[in-house]
Structure formats: structure tokens, C-alpha cells
C-alpha positions as a Python dict, from the first residue, in 0.01 Angstrom:
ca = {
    (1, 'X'): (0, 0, 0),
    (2, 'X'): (123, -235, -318),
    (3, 'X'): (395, -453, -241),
    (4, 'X'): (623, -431, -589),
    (5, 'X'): (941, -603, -730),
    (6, 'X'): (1157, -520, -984),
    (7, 'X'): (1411, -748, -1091),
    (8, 'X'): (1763, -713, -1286),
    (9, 'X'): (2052, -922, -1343),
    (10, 'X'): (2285, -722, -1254),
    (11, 'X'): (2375, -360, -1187),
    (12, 'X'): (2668, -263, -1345),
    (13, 'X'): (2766, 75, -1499),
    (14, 'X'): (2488, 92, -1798),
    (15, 'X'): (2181, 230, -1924),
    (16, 'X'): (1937, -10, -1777),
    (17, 'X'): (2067, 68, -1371),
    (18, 'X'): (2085, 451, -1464),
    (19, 'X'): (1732, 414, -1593),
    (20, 'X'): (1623, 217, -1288),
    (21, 'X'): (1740, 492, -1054),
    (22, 'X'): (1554, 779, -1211),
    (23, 'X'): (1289, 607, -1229),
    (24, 'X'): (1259, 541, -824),
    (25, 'X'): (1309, 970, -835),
    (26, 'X'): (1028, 1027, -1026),
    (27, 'X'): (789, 809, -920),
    (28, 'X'): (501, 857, -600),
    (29, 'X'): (653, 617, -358),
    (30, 'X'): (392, 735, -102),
    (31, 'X'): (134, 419, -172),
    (32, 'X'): (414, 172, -281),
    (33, 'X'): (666, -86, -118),
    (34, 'X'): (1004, -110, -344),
    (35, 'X'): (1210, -337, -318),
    (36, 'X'): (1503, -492, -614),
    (37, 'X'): (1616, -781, -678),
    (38, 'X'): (1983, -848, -811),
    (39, 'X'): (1999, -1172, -929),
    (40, 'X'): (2400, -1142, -947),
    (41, 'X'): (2582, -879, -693),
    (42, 'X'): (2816, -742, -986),
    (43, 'X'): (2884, -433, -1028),
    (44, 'X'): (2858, -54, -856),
    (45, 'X'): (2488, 129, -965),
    (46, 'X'): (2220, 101, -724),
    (47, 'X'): (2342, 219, -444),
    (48, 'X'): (2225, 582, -352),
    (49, 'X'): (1835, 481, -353),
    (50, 'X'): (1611, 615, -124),
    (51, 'X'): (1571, 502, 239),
    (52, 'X'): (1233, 334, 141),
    (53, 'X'): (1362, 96, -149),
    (54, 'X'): (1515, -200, -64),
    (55, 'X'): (1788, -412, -270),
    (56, 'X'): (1835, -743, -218),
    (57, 'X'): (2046, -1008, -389),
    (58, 'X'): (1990, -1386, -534),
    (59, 'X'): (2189, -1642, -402),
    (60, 'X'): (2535, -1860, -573),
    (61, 'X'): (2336, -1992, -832),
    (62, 'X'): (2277, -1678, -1002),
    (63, 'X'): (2665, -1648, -950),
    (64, 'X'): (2717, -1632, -1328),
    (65, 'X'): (2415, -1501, -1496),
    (66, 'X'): (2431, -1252, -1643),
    (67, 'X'): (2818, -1365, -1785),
    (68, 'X'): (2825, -1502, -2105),
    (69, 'X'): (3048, -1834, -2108),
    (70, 'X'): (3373, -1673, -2244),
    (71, 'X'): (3319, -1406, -1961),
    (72, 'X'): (3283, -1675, -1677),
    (73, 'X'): (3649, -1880, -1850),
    (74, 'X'): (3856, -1606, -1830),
    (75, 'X'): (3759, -1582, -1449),
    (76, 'X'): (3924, -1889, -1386),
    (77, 'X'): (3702, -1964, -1135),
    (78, 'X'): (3626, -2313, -1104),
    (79, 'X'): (3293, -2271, -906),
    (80, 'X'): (3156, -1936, -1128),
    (81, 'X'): (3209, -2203, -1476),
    (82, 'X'): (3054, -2508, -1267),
    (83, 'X'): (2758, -2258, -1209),
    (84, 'X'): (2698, -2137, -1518),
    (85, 'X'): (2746, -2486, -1690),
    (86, 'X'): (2451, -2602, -1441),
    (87, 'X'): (2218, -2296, -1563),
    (88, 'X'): (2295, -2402, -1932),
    (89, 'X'): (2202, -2745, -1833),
    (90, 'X'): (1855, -2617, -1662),
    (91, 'X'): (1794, -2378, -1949),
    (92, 'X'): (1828, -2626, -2171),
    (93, 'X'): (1626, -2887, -2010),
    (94, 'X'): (1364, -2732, -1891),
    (95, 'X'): (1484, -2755, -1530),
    (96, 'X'): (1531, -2386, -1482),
    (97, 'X'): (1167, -2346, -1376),
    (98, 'X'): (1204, -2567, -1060),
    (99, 'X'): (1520, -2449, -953),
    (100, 'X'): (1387, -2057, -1000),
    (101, 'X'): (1064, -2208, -781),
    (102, 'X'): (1331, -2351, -532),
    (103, 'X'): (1539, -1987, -519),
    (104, 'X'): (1286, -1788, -504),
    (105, 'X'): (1159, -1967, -141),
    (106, 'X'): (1490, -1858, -27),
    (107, 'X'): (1504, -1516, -157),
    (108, 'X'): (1127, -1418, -95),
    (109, 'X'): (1016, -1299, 241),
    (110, 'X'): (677, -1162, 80),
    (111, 'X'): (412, -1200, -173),
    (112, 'X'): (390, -919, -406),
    (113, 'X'): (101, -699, -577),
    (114, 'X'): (279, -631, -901),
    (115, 'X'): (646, -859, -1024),
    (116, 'X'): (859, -675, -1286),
    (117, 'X'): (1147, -785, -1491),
    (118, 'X'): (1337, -474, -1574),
    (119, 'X'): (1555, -689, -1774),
    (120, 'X'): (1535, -870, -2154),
    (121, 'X'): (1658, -1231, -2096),
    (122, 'X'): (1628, -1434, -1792),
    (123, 'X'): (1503, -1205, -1503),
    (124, 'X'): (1172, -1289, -1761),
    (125, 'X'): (1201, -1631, -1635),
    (126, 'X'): (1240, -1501, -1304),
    (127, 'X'): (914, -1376, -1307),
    (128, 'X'): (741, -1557, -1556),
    (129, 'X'): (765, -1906, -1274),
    (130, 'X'): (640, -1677, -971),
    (131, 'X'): (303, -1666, -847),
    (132, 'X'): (290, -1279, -828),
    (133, 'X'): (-78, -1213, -969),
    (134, 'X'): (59, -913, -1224),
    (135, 'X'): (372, -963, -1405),
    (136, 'X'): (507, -687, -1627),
    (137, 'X'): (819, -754, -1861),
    (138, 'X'): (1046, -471, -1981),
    (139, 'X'): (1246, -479, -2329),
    (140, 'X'): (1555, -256, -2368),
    (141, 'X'): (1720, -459, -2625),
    (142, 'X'): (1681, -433, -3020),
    (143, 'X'): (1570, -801, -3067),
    (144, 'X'): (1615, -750, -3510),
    (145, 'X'): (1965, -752, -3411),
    (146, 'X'): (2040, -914, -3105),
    (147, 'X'): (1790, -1119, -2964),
    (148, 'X'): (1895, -1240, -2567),
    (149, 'X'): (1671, -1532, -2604),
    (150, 'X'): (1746, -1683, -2939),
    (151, 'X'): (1944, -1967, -2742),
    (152, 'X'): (1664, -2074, -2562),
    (153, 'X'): (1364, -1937, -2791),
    (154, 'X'): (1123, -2239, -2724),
    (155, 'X'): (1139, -2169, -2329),
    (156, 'X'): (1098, -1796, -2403),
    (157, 'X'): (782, -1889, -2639),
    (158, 'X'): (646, -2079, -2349),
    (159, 'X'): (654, -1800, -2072),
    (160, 'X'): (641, -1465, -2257),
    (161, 'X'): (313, -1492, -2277),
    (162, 'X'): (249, -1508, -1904),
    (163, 'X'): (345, -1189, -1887),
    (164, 'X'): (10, -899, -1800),
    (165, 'X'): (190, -645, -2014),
    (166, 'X'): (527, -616, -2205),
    (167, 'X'): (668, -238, -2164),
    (168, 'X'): (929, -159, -2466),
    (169, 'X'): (1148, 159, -2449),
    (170, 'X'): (1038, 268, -2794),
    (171, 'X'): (848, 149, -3129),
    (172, 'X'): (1174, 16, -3291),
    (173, 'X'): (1207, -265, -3023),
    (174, 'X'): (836, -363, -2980),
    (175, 'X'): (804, -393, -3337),
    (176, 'X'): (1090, -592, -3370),
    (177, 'X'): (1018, -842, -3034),
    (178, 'X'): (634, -899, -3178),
    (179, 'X'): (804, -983, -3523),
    (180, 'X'): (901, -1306, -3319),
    (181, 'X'): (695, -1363, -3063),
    (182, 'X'): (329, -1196, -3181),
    (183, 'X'): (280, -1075, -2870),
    (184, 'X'): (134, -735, -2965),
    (185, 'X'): (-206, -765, -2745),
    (186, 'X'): (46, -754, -2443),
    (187, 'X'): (292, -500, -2578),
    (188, 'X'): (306, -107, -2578),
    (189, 'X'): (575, 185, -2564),
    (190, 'X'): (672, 379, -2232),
    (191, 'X'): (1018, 579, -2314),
    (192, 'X'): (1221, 598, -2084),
    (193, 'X'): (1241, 881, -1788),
    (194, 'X'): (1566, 1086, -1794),
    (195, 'X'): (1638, 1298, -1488),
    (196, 'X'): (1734, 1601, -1665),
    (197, 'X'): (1830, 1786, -1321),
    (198, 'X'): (2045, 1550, -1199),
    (199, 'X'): (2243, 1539, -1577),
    (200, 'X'): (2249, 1910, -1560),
    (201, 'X'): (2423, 1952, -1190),
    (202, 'X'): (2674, 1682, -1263),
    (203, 'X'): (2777, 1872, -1561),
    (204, 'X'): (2844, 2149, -1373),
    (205, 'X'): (3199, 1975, -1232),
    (206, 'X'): (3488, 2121, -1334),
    (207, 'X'): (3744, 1974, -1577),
    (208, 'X'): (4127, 2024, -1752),
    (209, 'X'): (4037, 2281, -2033),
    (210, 'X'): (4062, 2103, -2374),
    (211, 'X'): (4376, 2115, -2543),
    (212, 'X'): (4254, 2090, -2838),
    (213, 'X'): (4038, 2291, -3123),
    (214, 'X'): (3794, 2003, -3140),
    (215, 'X'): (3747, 1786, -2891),
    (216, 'X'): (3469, 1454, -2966),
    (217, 'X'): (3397, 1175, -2717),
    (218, 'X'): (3189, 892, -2679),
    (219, 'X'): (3063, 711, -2364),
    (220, 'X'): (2940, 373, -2289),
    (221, 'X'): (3023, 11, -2195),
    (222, 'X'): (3342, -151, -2393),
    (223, 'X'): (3120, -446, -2558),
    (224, 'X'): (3119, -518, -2927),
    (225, 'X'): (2765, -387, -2993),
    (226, 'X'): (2857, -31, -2950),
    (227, 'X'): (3090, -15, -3252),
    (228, 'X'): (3398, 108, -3100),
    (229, 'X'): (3595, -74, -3336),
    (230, 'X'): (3398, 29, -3634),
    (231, 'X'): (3479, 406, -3463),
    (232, 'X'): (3861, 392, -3404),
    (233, 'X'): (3889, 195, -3792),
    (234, 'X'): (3666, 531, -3931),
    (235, 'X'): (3951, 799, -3724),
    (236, 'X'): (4177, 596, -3879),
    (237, 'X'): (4102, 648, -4201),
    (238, 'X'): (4063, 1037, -4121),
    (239, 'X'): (4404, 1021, -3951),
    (240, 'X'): (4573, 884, -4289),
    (241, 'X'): (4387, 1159, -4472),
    (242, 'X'): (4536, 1474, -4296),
    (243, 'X'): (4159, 1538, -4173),
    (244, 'X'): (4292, 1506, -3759),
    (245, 'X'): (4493, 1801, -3703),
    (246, 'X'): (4450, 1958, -3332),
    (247, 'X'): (4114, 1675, -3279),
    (248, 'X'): (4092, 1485, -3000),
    (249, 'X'): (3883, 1146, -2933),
    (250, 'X'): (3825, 1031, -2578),
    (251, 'X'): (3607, 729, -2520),
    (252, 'X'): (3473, 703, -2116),
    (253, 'X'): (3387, 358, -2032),
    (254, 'X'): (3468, -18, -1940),
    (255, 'X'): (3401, -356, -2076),
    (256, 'X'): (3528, -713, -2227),
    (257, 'X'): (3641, -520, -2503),
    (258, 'X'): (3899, -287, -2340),
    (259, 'X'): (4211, -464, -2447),
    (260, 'X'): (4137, -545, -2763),
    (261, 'X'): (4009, -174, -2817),
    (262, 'X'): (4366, -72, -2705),
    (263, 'X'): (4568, -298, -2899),
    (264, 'X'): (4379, -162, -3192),
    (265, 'X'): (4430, 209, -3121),
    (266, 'X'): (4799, 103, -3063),
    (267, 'X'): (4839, -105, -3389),
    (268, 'X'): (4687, 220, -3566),
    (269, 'X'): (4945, 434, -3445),
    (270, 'X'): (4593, 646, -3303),
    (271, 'X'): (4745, 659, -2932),
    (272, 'X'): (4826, 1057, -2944),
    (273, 'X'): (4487, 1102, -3069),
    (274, 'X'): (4265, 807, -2967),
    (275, 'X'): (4221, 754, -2530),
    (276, 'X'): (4025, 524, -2360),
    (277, 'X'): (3971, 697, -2061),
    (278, 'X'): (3805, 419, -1850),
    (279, 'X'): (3483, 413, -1667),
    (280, 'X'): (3363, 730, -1481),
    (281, 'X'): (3078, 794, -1218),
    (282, 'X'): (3033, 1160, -1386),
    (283, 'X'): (3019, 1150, -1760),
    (284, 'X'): (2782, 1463, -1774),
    (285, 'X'): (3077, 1696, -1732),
    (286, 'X'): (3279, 1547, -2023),
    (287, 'X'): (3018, 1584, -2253),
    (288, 'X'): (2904, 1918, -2169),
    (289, 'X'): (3262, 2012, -2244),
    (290, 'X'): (3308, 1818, -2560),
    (291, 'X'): (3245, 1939, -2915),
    (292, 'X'): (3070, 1644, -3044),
    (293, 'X'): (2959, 1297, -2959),
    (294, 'X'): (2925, 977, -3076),
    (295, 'X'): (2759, 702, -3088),
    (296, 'X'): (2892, 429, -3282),
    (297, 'X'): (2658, 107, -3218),
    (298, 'X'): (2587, -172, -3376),
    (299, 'X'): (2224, -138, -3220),
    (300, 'X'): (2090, 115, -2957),
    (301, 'X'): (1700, 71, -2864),
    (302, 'X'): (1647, 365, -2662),
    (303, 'X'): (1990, 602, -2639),
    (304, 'X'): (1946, 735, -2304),
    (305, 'X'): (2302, 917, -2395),
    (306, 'X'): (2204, 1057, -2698),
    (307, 'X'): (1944, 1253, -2438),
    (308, 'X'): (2243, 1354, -2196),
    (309, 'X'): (2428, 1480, -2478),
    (310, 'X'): (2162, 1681, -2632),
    (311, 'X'): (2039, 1832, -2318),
    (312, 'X'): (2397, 1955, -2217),
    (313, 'X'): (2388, 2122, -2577),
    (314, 'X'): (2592, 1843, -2750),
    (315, 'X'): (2525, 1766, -3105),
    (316, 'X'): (2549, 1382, -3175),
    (317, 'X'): (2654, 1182, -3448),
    (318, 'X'): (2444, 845, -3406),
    (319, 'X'): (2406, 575, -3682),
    (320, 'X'): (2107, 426, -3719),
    (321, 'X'): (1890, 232, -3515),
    (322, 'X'): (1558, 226, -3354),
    (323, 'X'): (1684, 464, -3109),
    (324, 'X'): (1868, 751, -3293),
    (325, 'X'): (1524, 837, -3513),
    (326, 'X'): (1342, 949, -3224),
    (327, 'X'): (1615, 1130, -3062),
    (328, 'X'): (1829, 1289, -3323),
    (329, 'X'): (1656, 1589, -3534),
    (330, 'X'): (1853, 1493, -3866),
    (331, 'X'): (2123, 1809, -3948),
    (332, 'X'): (1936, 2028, -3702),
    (333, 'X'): (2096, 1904, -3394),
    (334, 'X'): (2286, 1578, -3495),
    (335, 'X'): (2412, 1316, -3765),
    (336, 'X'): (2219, 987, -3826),
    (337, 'X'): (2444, 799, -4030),
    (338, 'X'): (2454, 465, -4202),
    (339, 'X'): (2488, 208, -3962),
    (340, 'X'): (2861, 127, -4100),
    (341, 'X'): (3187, 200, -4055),
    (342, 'X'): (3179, 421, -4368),
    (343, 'X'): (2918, 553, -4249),
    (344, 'X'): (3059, 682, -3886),
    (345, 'X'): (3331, 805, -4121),
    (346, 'X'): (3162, 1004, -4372),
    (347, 'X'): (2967, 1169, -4052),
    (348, 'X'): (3287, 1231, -3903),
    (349, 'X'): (3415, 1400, -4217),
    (350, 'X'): (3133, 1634, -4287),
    (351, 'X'): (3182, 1766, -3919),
    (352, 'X'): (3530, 1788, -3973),
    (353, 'X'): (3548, 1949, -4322),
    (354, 'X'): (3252, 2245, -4219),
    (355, 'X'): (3257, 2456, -3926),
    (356, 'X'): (2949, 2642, -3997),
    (357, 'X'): (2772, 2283, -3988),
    (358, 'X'): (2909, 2224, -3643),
    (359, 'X'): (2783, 2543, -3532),
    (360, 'X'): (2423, 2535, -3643),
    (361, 'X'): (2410, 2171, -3484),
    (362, 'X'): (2567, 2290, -3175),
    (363, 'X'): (2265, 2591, -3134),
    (364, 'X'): (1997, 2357, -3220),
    (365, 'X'): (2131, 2114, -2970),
    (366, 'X'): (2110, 2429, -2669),
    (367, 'X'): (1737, 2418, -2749),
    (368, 'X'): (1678, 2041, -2651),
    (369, 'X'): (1416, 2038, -2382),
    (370, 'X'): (1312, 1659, -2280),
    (371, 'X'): (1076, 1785, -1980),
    (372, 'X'): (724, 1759, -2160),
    (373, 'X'): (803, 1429, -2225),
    (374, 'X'): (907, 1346, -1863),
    (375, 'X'): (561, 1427, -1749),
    (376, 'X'): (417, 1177, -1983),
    (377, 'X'): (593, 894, -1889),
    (378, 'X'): (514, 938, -1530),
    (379, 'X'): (183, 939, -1559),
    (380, 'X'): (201, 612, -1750),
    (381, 'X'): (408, 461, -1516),
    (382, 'X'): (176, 554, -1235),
    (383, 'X'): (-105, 371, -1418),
    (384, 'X'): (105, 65, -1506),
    (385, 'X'): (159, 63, -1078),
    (386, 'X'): (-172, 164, -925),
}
């Protein structure tokens, strides 16, 4: 029986906690001892594991990491910004290893087989300063874009290559993380597993019939990187060209961006056509009712919902990014378009302006099948755990 830890930062609404949850559903837990660590006890995901896994949680001084330092001000907490302002300090010193040492005393009842940080950034240090004889490191993040460790990329040079193996979700963001840190005899691909059944029977809720001809949506996490702005300026700009008439966009999610999101839509006079329609538990069903989606980031390294979509028949307009090459069959069953805001635009348009195109993507998209694949990936993971 293997003792194994995973750890995150967090485990907010997000692709990373979605993806951590299948995974625990598809995996033999017959020969293996789960338990997670969150470092920080925000948000709602990882809740509903089995009886056999077992979450636990970091102490204060994780309080505030995985908050960036404008998050942690507007708190207004004075004990949350003296945290974090004490992890800068360590990370920046050098300090951070013996105060992870000193946590991880109190945290740790036992000594594990295999140590696994599920998360790019600091659960690496996490890891990286145990004693756990394998250590495994997991990159979701596009690091040609955004890099989570530029800020500290000395420390990260030091422990990354501790690491036994570095797992990326796809080619795009392995290529791009050895680019810096020329790591490749550690690093390979595993995608990652989608539980198509579970998408499927959450789609199957009921919801208002549209009330609209066309009806597009997007879903994700209100943050800068997934382009919403770029989005709302490009319905703009189809708005002020008489393209909109009886279409509907409705964006499901929640983030730091919310309000300025809304004062946009609002100074755009979009409101009657534009909705944020705030975080939801159940996204499948929206999608499976929508027309089109879209995804509008800046980066995307994997695009677990450009999967959802597709396998509830959706066609997607994606720019691109290491994710959307993979995923997207190119005017079969989607849009990849420049990774702009003309570029969401001109996408938008050529949907808009050709029904026939819409249809043909929307039949390709019915014949999306990501079980094959599935079976793959567990069998690697299996391997990477035995």
C-alpha cells in the first residue's frame, strides 16, 4: 500500500480542482493511500471525494498564498497582508525553505511513498524541501506567457530540479517551461483525464428555454488572462455594426475581475445583450444548451472546457494557444482564431454572418468522442504511481 500526497494551493472553482477530482474517479485506489493537502482553505471544490481520500489543510501561514498582493489589500485584513508580506520576505531570502521544513512537522502525521505538487508555483517548494523519496511536479500553466515563478526564478532554478519527474498537461507548456529551465530529462506530457460521464449527466438538468435565435456563452474564472475584456470590446464592435440582432452572450463565472467586467459591459451600453451570470456548480447544462462557445484567453495550456463543450456537441471558438491546437479540429468543429481582440471578433463575425458554417461545426462537434484518450492517460498515471 503507497502512502501518496498531492498538494494544491487552493481549491477554488477552476480547472486544476475539477481536474484533481476526476482524476481520484479514475484512478485504482485499491493499493494506494490519498490524502490532499490545501495549503490555503479557500474556496468550495474538493469536497465530494471518496470516503478513502483524505483532505487536509496548512496552517495561518499559508493564510495568503495563493493571493497575489493586490488580492490580500483589498481584504483589509491586517493579519492576511502581515502574512503574505512575511512569505515575500522568506521567498525572497531564502527563508522559505526552513519555515516550509518547520510547517510541514506540524501538518505531517506520515512519511510518504510518492509527494506531488499538483500545482505550478509554490506547492513546488512545498515539495521540493520534503524528504518524500519521489517527488513529481505538475505544470498547468503556459510559462511563454505567464510564468508563476518569474519573481522568484533563482529559488525555482535551485529546486526544480529535485523534482523525479515534471508531468505537463500538453506539449505547448513543456516546451515552453524547458525553454527556461532545461529540464527536459525530467519532463514529459500526460493530458489531462476528463470524466466524460459525469459532464454528460450534469448536462442533462433542465434550463429556461433560450430566448433568443443564437445564444453563445463562455465559462471560466473572472481573471485577466481569460480575455473577457478583449471579448465584451469584440461584441462591441459587432453591436455597433448591426451584426447582434436576437444574440445573446452569457458569461458563467467569478473572479477579481467581476466589477470591472461589469462596468465595462455597462459603459458599452452591452447590458441587454452582455450578462455575467456568476459562478455556477453546473456549467454542463448551459453549454449543452448554448449555440456556441468561447474561449477568449490570453493563454490556456490545456482547455479542459474546450473538451466539455465539444463533448456536449458545442462548437468552440478558441484563440490560440498551446491548448486550442490539440483540441479544436480547425472549421470542422470550431474556430482557432488570432490570439487578439480582432481576432475573437472576426471569429465572431464569420459565425454570425453564415449559418450553414454554424451548422457543419455544430455536427462535427456531436461526433467528439474523448474516451480512447481517457484510457491512455490512466494507464500512464498508474505507472507514474505504482
Amino acid at each position: 500500500m503507497k502512502n501518496i500526497l498531492f498538494v494544491v494551493d487552493e481549491k477554488r472553482m477552476g480547472g486544476v480542482s475539477i481536474l484533481l477530482e476526476d482524476m481520484m474517479r479514475f484512478i485504482d485506489l485499491s493499493n494506494k493511500n490519498i490524502d490532499i493537502l490545501v495549503l490555503h482553505n479557500n474556496g468550495d471544490r474538493l469536497e465530494n471525494l471518496g470516503s478513502n481520500i483524505n483532505v487536509i489543510y496548512g496552517g495561518k501561514y499559508f493564510d495568503a498564498v495563493d493571493l497575489t498582493i493586490k488580492e490580500v489589500i483589498k481584504t483589509k485584513k491586517i493579519s492576511k497582508i502581515l502574512r503574505k508580506a512575511m512569505l515575500v520576505f522568506d521567498m525572497k531570502t531564502g527563508l522559505i525553505k526552513y519555515k516550509i521544513l518547520r510547517e510541514r512537522k506540524k501538518i505531517l502525521n506520515k512519511k510518504y511513498d510518492i509527494e506531488i505538487a499538483f500545482k505550478d508555483g509554490f506547492t513546488a517548494l512545498f515539495v521540493a524541501f520534503g524528504n518524500t523519496p519521489k517527488k513529481i511536479h505538475w505544470l498547468h500553466y503556459d510559462y511563454k506567457i505567464s510564468n508563476p515563478n518569474a519573481k522568484y526564478d533563482k529559488l525555482f532554478k535551485k529546486i526544480l530540479p529535485k523534482f523525479d519527474e515534471i508531468i505537463a498537461v500538453s506539449e505547448g507548456v513543456m516546451n515552453d517551461f524547458n525553454n527556461i529551465y532545461r529540464l527536459q530529462n525530467k519532463t514529459r506530457v500526460i493530458p489531462n483525464l476528463i470524466d466524460i460521464n459525469k459532464i454528460i449527466e450534469k448536462s442533462k438538468s433542465t434550463i429556461e428555454t433560450k430566448k433568443n435565435d443564437l445564444e453563445i456563452i463562455s465559462v471560466g474564472r473572472l481573471h485577466y488572462m481569460k480575455g473577457y475584456d478583449r471579448f465584451i470590446d469584440a461584441i462591441a464592435r459587432l453591436k455597433n455594426e448591426g451584426y447582434l440582432n436576437h444574440v445573446s452572450f452569457k458569461i458563467y463565472g467569478d473572479g477579481p475581475e467581476k466589477f470591472g467586467l461589469l462596468n465595462k459591459i455597462l459603459d458599452l451600453n452591452l447590458s441587454q445583450i452582455v450578462t455575467l451570470e456568476g459562478k455556477t456548480d453546473n456549467p454542463y447544462k448551459y453549454m449543452k444548451n448554448a449555440d456556441l462557445f468561447v474561449l477568449s484567453s490570453v493563454y490556456e495550456p490545456f482547455g479542459l472546457v474546450i473538451i466539455e463543450a465539444l463533448t456536449l456537441g458545442t462548437p468552440v471558438i478558441a484563440t490560440e494557444n498551446s491548448a486550442t491546437n490539440k483540441l479544436i479540429r480547425n472549421n470542422v468543429n470550431g474556430l482557432i482564431v488570432e490570439n487578439s481582440t480582432d481576432g475573437i471578433y472576426l471569429g465572431l463575425k464569420e459565425i454570425l454572418t453564415n449559418k450553414e458554417k454554424l451548422k457543419l461545426l455544430k455536427s462535427n462537434a456531436k461526433k467528439f468522442d474523448y474516451t480512447t484518450e481517457n484510457e491512455k492517460i490512466v494507464k500512464e498515471l498508474e505507472d507514474l504511481l505504482r
